[in-house]
VOTOR-562698 format. One record per residue (C-alpha): residue number from 1; residue in one letter; x, y, z. Coordinates in Angstrom, 3 decimals. Layout:
BEGIN
SITE  seq  type      east     north        up
SITE  NUM     a         X         Y         Z
...
//
This chain:
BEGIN
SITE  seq  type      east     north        up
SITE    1     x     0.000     0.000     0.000
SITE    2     x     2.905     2.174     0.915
SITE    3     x     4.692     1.341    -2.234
SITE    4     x     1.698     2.189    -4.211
SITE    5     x     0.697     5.506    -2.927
SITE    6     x     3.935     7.163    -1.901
SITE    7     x     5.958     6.764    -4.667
SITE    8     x     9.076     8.729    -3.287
SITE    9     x   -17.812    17.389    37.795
SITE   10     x   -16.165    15.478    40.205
SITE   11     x   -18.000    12.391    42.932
SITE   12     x   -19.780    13.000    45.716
SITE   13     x   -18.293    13.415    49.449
SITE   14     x   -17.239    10.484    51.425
SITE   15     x   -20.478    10.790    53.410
SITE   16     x   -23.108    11.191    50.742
SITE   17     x   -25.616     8.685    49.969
SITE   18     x   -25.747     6.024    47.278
SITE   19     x   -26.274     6.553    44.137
SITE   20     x   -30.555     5.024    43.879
SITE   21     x   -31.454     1.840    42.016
SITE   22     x   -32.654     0.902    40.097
SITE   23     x   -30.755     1.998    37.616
SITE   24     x   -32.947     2.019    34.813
SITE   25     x   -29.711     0.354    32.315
SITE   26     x   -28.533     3.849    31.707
SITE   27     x   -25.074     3.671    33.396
SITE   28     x   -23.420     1.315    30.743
SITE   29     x   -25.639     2.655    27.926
SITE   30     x   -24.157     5.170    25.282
SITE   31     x   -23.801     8.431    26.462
SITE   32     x   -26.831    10.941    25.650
SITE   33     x   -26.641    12.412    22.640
SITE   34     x   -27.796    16.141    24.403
SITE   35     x   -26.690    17.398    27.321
SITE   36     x   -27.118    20.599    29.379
SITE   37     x   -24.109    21.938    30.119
SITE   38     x   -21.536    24.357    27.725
SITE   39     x   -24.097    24.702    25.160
SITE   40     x   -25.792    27.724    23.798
SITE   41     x   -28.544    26.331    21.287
SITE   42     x   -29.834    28.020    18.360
SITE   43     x   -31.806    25.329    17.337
SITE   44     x   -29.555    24.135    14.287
SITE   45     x   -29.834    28.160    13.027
SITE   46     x   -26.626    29.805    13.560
SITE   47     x   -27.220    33.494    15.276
SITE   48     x   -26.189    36.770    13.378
SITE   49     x   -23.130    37.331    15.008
SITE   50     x   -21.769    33.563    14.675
SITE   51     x   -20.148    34.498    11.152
SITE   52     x   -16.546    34.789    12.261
SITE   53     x   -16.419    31.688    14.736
SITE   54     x   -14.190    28.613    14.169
SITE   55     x   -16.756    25.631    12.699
SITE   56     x   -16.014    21.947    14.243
SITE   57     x   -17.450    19.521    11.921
SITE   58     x   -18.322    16.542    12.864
SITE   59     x   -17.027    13.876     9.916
SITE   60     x   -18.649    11.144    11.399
SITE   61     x   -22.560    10.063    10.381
SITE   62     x   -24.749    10.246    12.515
SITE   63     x   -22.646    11.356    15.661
SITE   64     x   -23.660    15.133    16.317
SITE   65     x   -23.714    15.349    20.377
SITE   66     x   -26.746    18.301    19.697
SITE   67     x   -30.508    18.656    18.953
SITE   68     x   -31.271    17.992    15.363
SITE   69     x   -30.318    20.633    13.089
SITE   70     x   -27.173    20.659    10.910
SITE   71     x   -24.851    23.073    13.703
SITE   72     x   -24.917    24.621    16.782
SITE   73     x   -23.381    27.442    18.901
SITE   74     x   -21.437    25.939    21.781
SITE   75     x   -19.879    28.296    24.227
SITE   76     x   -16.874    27.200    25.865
SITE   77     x   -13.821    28.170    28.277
SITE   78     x   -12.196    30.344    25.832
SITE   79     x   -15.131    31.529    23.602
SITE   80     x   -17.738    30.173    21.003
SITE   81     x   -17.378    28.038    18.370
SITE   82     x   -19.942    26.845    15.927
SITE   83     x   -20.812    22.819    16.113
SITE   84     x   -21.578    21.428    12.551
SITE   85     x   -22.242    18.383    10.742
SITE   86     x   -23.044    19.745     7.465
SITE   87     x   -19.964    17.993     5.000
SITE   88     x   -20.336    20.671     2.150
SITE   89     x   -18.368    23.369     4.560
SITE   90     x   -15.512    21.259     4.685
SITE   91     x   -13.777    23.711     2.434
SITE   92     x   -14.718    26.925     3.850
SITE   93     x   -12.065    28.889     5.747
SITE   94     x   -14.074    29.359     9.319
SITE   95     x   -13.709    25.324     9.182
SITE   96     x   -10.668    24.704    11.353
SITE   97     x   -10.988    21.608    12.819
SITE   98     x   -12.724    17.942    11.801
SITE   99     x   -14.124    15.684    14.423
SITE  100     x   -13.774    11.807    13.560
SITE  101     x   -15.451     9.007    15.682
SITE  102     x   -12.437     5.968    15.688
SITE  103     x   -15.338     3.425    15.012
SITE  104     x   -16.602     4.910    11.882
SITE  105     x   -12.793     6.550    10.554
SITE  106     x   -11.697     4.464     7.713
SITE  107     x    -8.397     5.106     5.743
SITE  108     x   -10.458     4.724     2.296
SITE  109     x   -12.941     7.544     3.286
SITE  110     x   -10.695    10.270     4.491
SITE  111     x   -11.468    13.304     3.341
SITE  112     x    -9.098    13.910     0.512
SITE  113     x    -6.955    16.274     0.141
SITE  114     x    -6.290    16.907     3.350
SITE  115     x    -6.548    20.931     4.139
SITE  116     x    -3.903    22.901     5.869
SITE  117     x    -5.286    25.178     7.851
SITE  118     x    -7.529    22.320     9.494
SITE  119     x    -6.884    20.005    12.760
SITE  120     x    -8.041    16.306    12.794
SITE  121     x    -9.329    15.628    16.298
SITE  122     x   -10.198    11.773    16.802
SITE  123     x   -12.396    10.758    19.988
SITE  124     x   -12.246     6.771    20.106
SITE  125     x   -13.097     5.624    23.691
SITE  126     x   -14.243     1.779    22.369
SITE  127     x   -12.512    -1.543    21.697
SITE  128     x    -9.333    -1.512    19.913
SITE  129     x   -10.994    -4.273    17.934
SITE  130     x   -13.174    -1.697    15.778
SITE  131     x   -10.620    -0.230    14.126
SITE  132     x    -6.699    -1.291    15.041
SITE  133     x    -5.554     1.234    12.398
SITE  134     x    -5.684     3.405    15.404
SITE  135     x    -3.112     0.964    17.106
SITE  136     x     0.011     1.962    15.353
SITE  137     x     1.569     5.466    14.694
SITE  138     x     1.056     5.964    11.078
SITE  139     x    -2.985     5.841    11.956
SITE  140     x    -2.975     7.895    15.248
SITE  141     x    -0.258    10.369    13.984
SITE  142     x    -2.998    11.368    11.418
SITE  143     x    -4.697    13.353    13.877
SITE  144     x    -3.605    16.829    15.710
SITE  145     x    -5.655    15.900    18.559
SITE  146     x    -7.099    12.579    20.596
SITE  147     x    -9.583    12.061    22.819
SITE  148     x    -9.161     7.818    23.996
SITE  149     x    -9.497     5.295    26.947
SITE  150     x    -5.918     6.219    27.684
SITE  151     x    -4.644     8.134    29.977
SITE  152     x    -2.197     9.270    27.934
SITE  153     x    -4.612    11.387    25.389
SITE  154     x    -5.012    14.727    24.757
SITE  155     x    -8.697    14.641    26.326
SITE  156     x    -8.705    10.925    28.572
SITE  157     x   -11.498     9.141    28.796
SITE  158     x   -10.120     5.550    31.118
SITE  159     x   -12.930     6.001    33.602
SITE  160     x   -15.596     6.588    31.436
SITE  161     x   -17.663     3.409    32.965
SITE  162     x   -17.244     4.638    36.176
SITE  163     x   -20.100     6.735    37.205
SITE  164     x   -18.662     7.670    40.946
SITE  165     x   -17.239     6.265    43.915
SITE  166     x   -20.724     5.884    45.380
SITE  167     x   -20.691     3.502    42.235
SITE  168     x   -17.841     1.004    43.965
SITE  169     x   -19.703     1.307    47.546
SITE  170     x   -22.433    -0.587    47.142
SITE  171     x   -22.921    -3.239    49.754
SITE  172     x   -21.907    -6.562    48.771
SITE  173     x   -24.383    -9.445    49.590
SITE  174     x   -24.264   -11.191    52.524
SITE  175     x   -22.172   -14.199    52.948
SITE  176     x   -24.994   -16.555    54.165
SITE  177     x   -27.019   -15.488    50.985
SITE  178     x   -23.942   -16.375    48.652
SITE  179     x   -23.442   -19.546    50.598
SITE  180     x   -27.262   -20.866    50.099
SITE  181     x   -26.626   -20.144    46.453
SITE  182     x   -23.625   -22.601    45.863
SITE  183     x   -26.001   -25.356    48.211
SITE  184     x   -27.870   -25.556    45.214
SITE  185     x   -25.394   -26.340    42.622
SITE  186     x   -24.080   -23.401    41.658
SITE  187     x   -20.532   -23.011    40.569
SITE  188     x   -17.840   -20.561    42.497
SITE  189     x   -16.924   -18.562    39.508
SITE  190     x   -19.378   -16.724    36.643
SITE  191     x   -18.667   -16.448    33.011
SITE  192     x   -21.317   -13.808    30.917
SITE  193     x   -20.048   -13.319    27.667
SITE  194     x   -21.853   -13.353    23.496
SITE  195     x   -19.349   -11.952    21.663
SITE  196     x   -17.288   -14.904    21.221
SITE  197     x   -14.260   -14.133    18.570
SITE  198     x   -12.518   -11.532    19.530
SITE  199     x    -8.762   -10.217    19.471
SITE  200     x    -8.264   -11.314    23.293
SITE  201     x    -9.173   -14.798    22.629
SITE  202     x   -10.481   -14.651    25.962
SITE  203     x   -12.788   -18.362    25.570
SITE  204     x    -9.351   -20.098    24.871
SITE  205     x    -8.257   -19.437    28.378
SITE  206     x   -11.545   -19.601    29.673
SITE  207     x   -11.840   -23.205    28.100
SITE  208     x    -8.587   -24.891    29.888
SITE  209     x    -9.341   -22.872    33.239
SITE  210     x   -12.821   -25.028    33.238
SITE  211     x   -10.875   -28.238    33.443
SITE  212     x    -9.255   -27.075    36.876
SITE  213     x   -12.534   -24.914    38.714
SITE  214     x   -15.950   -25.407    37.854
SITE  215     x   -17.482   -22.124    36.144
SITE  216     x   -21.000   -21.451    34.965
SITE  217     x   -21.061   -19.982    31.442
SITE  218     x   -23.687   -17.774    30.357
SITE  219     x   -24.071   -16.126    27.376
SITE  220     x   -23.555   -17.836    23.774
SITE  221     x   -19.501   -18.199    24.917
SITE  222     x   -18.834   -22.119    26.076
SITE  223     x   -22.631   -21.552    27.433
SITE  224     x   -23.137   -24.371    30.022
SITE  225     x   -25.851   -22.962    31.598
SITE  226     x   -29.113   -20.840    30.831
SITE  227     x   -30.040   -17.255    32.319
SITE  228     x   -33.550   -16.524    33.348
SITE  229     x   -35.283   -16.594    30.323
SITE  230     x   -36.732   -12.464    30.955
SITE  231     x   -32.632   -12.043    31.368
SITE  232     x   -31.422   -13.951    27.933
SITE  233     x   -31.595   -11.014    25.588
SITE  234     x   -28.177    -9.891    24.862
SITE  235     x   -29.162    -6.487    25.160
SITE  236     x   -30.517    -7.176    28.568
SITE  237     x   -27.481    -8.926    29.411
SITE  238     x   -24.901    -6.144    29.116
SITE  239     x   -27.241    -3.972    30.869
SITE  240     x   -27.606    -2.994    34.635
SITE  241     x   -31.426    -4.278    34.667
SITE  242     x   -32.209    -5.081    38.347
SITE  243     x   -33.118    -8.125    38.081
SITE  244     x   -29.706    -9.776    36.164
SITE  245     x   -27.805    -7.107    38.832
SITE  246     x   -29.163    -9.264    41.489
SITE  247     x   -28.880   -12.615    39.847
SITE  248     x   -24.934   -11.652    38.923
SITE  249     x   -24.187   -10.704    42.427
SITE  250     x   -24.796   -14.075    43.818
SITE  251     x   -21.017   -15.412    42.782
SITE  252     x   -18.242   -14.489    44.630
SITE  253     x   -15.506   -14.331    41.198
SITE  254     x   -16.429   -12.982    38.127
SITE  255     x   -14.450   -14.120    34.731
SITE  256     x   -14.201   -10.278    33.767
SITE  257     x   -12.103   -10.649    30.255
SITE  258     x   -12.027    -7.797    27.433
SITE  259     x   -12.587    -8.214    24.561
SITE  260     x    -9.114    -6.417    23.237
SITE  261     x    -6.143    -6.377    25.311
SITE  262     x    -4.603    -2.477    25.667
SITE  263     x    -3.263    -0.003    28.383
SITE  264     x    -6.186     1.621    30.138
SITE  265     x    -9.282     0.060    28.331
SITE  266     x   -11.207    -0.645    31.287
SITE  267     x   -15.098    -1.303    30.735
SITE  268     x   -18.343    -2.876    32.377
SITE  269     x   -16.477    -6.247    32.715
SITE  270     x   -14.181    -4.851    35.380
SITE  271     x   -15.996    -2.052    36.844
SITE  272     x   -19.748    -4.064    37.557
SITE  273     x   -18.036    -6.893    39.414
SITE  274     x   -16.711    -4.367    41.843
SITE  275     x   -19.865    -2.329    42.184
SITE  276     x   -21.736    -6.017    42.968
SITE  277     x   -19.393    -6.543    45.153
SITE  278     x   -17.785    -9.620    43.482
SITE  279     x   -13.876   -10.081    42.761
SITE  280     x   -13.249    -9.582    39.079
SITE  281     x   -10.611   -12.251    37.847
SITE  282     x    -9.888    -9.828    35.337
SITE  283     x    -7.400    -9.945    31.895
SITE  284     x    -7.129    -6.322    29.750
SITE  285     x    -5.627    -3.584    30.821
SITE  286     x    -2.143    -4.277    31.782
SITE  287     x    -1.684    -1.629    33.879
SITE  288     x    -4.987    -2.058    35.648
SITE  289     x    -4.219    -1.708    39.022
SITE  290     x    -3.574     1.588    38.666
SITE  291     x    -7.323     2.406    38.927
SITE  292     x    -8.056    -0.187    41.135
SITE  293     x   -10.066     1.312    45.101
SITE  294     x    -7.117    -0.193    46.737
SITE  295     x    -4.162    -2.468    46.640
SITE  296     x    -6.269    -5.705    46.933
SITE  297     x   -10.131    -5.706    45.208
SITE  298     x    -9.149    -7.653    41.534
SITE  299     x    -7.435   -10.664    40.871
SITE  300     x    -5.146   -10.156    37.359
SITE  301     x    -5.131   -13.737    35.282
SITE  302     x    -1.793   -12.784    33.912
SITE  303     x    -0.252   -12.837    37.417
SITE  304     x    -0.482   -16.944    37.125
SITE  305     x     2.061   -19.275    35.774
SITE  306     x    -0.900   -21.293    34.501
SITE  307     x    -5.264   -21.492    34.553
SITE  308     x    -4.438   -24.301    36.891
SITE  309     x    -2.235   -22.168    39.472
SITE  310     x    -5.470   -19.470    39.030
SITE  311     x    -7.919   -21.666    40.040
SITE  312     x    -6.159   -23.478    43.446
SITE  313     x    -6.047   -19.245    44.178
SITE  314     x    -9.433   -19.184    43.691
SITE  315     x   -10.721   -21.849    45.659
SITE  316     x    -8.312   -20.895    48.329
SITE  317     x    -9.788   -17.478    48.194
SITE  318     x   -13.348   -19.740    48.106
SITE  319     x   -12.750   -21.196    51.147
SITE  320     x   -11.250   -19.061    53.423
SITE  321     x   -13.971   -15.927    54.136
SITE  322     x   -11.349   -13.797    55.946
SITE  323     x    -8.993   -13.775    52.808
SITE  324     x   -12.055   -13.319    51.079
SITE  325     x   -13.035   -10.459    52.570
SITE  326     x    -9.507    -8.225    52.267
SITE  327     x   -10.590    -8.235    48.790
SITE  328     x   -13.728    -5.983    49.721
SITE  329     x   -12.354    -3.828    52.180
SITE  330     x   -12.930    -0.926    49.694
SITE  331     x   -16.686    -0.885    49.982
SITE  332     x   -15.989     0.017    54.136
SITE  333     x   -15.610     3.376    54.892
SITE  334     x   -12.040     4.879    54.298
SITE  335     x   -11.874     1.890    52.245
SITE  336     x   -11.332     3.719    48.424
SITE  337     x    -7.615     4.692    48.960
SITE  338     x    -6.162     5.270    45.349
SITE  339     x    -5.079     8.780    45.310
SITE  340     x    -5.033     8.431    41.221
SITE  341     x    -8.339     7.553    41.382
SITE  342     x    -9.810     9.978    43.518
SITE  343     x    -8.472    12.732    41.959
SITE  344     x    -9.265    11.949    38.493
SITE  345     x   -12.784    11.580    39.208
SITE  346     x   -12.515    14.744    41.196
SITE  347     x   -11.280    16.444    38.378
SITE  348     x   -12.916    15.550    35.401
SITE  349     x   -15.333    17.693    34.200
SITE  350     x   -17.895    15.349    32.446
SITE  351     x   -20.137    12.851    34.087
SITE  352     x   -21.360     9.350    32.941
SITE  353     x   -25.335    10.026    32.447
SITE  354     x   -25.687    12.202    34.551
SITE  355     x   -27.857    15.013    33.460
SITE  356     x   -25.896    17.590    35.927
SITE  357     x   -23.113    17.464    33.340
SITE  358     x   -21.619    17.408    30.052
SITE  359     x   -21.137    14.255    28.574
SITE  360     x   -17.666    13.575    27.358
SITE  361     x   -18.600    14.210    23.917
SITE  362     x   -19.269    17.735    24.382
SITE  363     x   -16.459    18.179    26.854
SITE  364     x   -13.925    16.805    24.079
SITE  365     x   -16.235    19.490    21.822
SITE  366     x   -15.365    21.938    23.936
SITE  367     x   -11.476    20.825    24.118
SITE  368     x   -11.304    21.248    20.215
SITE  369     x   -12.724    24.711    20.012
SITE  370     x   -10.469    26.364    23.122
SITE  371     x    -7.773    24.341    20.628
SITE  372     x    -8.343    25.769    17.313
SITE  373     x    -9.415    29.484    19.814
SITE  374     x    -6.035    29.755    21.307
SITE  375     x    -4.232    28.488    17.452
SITE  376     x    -6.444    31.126    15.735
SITE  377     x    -4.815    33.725    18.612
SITE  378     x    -1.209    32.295    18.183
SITE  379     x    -1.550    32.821    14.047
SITE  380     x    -3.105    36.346    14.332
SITE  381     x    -0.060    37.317    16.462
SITE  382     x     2.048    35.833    14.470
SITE  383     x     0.821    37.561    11.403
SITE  384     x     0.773    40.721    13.155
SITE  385     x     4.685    40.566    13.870
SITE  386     x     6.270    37.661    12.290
SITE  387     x    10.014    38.645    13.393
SITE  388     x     9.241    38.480    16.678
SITE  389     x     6.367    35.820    16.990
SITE  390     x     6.798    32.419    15.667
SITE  391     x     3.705    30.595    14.210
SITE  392     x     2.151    27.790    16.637
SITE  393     x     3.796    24.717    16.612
SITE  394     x     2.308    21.738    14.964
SITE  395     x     0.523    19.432    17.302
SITE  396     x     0.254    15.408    16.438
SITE  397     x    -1.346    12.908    18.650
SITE  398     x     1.537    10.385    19.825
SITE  399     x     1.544     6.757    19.203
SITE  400     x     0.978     6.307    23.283
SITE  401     x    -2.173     7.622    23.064
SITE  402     x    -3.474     4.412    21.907
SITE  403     x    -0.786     2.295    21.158
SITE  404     x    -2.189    -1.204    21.867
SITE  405     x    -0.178    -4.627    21.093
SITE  406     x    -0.573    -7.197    18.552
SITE  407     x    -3.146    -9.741    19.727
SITE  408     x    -2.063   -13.040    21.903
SITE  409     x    -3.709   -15.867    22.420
SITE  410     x    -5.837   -16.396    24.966
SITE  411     x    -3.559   -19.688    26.390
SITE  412     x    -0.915   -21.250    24.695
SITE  413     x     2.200   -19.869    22.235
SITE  414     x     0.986   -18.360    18.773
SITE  415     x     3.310   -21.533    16.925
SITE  416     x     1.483   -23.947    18.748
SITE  417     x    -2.426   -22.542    17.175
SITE  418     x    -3.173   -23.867    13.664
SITE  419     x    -2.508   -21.669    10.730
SITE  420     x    -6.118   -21.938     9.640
SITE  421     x    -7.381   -21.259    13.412
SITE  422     x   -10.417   -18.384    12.696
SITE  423     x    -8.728   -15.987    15.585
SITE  424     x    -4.954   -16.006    13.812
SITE  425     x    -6.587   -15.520    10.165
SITE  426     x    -8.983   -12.936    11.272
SITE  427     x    -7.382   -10.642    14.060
SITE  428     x    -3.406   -10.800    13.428
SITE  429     x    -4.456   -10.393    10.051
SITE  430     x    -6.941    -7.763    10.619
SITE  431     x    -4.157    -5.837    13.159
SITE  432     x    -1.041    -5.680    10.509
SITE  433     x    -3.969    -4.164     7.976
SITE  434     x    -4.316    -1.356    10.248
SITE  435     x    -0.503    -0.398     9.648
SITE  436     x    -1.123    -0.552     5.924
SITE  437     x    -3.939     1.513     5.873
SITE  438     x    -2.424     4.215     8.037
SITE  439     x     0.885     4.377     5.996
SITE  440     x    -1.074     4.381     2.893
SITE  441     x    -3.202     6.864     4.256
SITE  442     x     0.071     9.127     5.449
SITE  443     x     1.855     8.890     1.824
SITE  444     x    -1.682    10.096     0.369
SITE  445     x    -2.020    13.070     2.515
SITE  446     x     1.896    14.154     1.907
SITE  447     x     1.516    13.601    -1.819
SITE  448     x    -2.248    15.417    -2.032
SITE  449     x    -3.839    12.772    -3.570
SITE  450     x    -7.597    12.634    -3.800
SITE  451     x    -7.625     9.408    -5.316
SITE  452     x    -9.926     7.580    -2.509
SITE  453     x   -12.239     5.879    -4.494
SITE  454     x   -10.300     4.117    -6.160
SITE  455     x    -7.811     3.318    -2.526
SITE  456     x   -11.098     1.736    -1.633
SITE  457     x   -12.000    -0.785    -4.329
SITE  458     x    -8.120    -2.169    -4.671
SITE  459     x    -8.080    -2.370    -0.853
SITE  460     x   -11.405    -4.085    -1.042
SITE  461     x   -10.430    -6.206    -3.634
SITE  462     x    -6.903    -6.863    -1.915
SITE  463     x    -9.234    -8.110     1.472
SITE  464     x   -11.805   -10.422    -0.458
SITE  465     x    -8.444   -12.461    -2.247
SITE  466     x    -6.282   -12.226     0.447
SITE  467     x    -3.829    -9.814    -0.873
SITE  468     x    -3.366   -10.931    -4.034
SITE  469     x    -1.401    -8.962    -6.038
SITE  470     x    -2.428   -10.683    -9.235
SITE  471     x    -5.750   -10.860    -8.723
SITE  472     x    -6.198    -7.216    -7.675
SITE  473     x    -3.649    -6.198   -10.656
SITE  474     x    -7.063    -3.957   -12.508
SITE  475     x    -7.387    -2.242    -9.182
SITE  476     x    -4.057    -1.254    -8.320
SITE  477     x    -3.298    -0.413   -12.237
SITE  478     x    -6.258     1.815   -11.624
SITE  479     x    -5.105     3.063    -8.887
SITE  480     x    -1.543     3.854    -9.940
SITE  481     x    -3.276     5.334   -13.131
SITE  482     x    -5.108     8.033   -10.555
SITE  483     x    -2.049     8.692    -7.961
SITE  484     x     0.074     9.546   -11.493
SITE  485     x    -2.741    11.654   -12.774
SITE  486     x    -3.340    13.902    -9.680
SITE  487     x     0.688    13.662    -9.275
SITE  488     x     1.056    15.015   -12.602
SITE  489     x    -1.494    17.244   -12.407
SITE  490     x     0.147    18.773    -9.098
SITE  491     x     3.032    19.316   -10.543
SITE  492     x     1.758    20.924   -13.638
SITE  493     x    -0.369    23.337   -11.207
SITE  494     x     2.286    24.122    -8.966
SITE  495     x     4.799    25.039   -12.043
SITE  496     x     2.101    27.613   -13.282
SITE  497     x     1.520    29.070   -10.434
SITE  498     x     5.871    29.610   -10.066
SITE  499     x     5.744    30.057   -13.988
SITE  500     x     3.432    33.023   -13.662
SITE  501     x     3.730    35.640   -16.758
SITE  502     x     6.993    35.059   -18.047
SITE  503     x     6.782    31.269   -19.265
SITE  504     x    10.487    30.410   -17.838
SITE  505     x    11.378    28.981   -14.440
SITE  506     x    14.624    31.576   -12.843
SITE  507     x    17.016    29.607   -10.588
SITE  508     x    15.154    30.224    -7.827
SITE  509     x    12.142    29.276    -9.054
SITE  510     x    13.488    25.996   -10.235
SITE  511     x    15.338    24.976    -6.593
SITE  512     x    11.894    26.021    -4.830
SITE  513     x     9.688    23.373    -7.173
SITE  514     x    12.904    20.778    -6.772
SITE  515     x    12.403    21.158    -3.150
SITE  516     x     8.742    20.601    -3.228
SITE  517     x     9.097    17.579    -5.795
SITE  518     x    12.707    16.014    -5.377
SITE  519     x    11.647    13.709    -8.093
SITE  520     x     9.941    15.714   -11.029
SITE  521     x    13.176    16.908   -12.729
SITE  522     x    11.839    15.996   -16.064
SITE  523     x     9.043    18.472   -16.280
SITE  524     x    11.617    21.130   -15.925
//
């Protein structure tokens, strides 16, 4: 691909009350679309006096955090901006800054060419899985500004399934009420998961950990036994309805697995054990214990030799209440002790459905436009005395800001898993893709190609006959055809416009074009 395009408000108070149930499934919902906070609306009709502010368009369909109407006035720290989804004023000056959703962002429907004088802010706060181009630094570099699950973004976003501490301090149930539940068959350890294939490859471990501790299996995953039958809707299943919140809180350990193994992605699977009061025996996040209540409230799979050495700690843990019990001394009082945590929570300024703030995606709205404010300020005074004032530096989002490994397997070395196994053709396959895309992507935007249709059917083709080069050979002569046209093209254009009047290149002239086109000494 390369080769082709490139050619050369914070919690409550430690005495405040709980949070009420039920909790009517909003908490691990998608976050409302409106919110109340930092916005002026106009109703989708931009006031009179809106004419000179910055426009943030979002590039993503159908994500437009706003009532319906095609923009909106948003007032923020360091001014107003003007909210818009309306694609056609992509080119207009005022437009300084494009808002992607990771999800939906894919290399062959960039918006090509790529304009100067805008910023590319990406907000991708879900699984790694959905679009790994995001994983390496040719894909995340694309964008001046990131809003992720790591901590390490320009806007973070790690905690956002974590409503509040009042969240984590819900009472456990008691002992005696756990211990009639496992009189009646019921296994130690609970396993709740549908989507099956993923990049974690979380059922292979699951699978040999089954042959050392029993475990009940919900969910389509290695299902061995049934929910409810009210409770069996997937959607109903990921959700906090209080009827599966009470059936889940009857096991002690929770198998809380993601789906996508990367710094700081933290979601439901971790965070509603601990608000049930149950230990999560938890694989993701590396660095999870970082945002953990205390030193001791999650057991970490990867801390094990083997499944086997993870289940004898288990059913030592099982079997001995007082040991138990160190692992919910958080939910006493006193008992949250993370500093980190504490004061992030304090310190963020959007809440998680709660109606009393912004919702991250209009706080990250609000990030861009005191951005692109402050870079408008730094390139006025910069114009106004450019001796003494340099222009604003460039700013790129870093490869840290996502940054998440090649998938592993789930148990066992990658040599010892069949070649035609679906998880190595699919995911390792589907992760190495990202890194062409996003260096394809990078060579078109340095080269000012607008040749995206035709990106998309040889990479389409390229995906259907696994990368064959001689199958795809129409599409990629098609698409060499188009990079050499708009090439050419450039180059005629930007010879003109140094031509001017007098139909001969001067020596100064000639080194400026050489420098812009180290390659194109034949059209001169």
């Amino acid at each position: 691909m390369l080769w082709v395009c490139g050619g050369g408000a914070g919690p409550r108070a430690e005495g405040e009350a709980e949070w009420a149930e039920p909790w009517s499934g909003a908490v691990f919902q998608p976050p409302a679309a409106l919110g109340s906070v930092g916005v002026a609306r106009s109703l989708g009709k931009p006031e009179r006096d809106e004419g000179d502010l910055p426009i943030l368009l979002w590039w993503s369909p159908g994500l437009f955090p706003h009532f319906p109407g095609d923009s909106e006035r948003i007032e923020c720290a360091r001014g107003a901006c003007v909210a818009s989804r309306d694609r056609r004023r992509r080119r207009e000056p005022r437009t300084r800054a494009l808002l992607f959703y990771g999800t939906d962002f894919r290399a062959s429907e960039a918006p090509l060419p790529r304009l100067a004088h805008q910023s590319w802010a990406l907000l991708h706060e879900e699984s790694p899985l959905n679009n790994f181009l995001l994983s390496h630094a040719p894909g995340i570099r694309l964008f001046n500004l990131s809003a992720t699950f790591s901590r390490r973004s320009d806007y973070p976003l790690p905690l956002q399934w974590l409503p509040g501490l009042a969240y984590l301090r819900r009472a456990a149930p008691a002992p005696a009420e756990r211990a009639a539940w496992r009189r009646q068959g019921y296994a130690p350890l609970l396993y709740l998961q549908s989507h099956c294939d993923v990049p974690s490859d979380r059922d292979r471990y699951v699978r040999e950990l089954m042959r050392y501790i029993p475990v009940d299996s919900y969910g389509k995953c290695l299902q061995n036994r049934e929910l409810p039958v009210r409770l069996r809707d997937t959607a109903t299943a990921t959700s906090e309805d209080p009827e599966l919140l009470a059936f889940l809180s009857r096991y002690k350990f929770h198998l809380a697995m993601e789906n996508a193994i990367c710094e700081d992605y933290m979601t439901e699977k971790l965070w509603r054990p601990l608000h049930l009061g149950a230990v999560p025996v938890y694989r993701g996040s590396p660095s999870v214990r970082d945002w953990m209540p205390n030193e001791r409230a999650v057991i970490l799979v990867d801390d094990f030799e083997s499944p086997q050495q993870l289940a004898a700690f288990i059913d030592f843990l099982d079997s001995n209440d007082d040991e138990y019990a160190k692992y919910l001394a958080y939910k006493q009082p006193g008992g949250i002790t993370n500093q980190l945590l504490l004061h992030s929570l304090e310190q963020r300024e959007w809440g998680v459905n709660d109606p009393r703030q912004p919702s991250y995606l209009e706080g990250f709205e609000c990030f861009v436009c005191d951005h692109e404010l402050a870079r408008l300020a730094a390139e006025e005074a910069h114009a106004a005395d450019p001796a003494r004032i340099p222009p604003p530096p460039p700013r790129i989002a870093q490869h840290s800001h996502m940054a998440c490994p090649e998938p592993s397997p789930g148990f066992g070395r990658p040599e010892e898993i069949p070649e035609n196994d679906s998880w190595k053709e699919m995911w390792l396959q589907d992760y190495w893709q990202g890194l062409d895309q996003g260096e394809a992507l990078t060579a078109m935007i340095h080269n000012e190609a607008t040749c995206i249709s035709e990106m998309s059917l040889m990479m389409a083709c390229w995906k259907q006959n696994e990368f064959s080069d001689t199958i795809c050979s129409k599409e990629i002569e098609d698409f060499f055809d188009c990079a050499s046209k708009a090439e050419a093209e450039r180059k005629q254009k930007a010879k003109q416009e140094l031509l001017g009047s007098s139909g001969n290149l001067t020596p100064k002239q000639t080194n400026k074009l050489l420098g812009r086109f180290p390659n194109i000494s034949c059209i001169i």
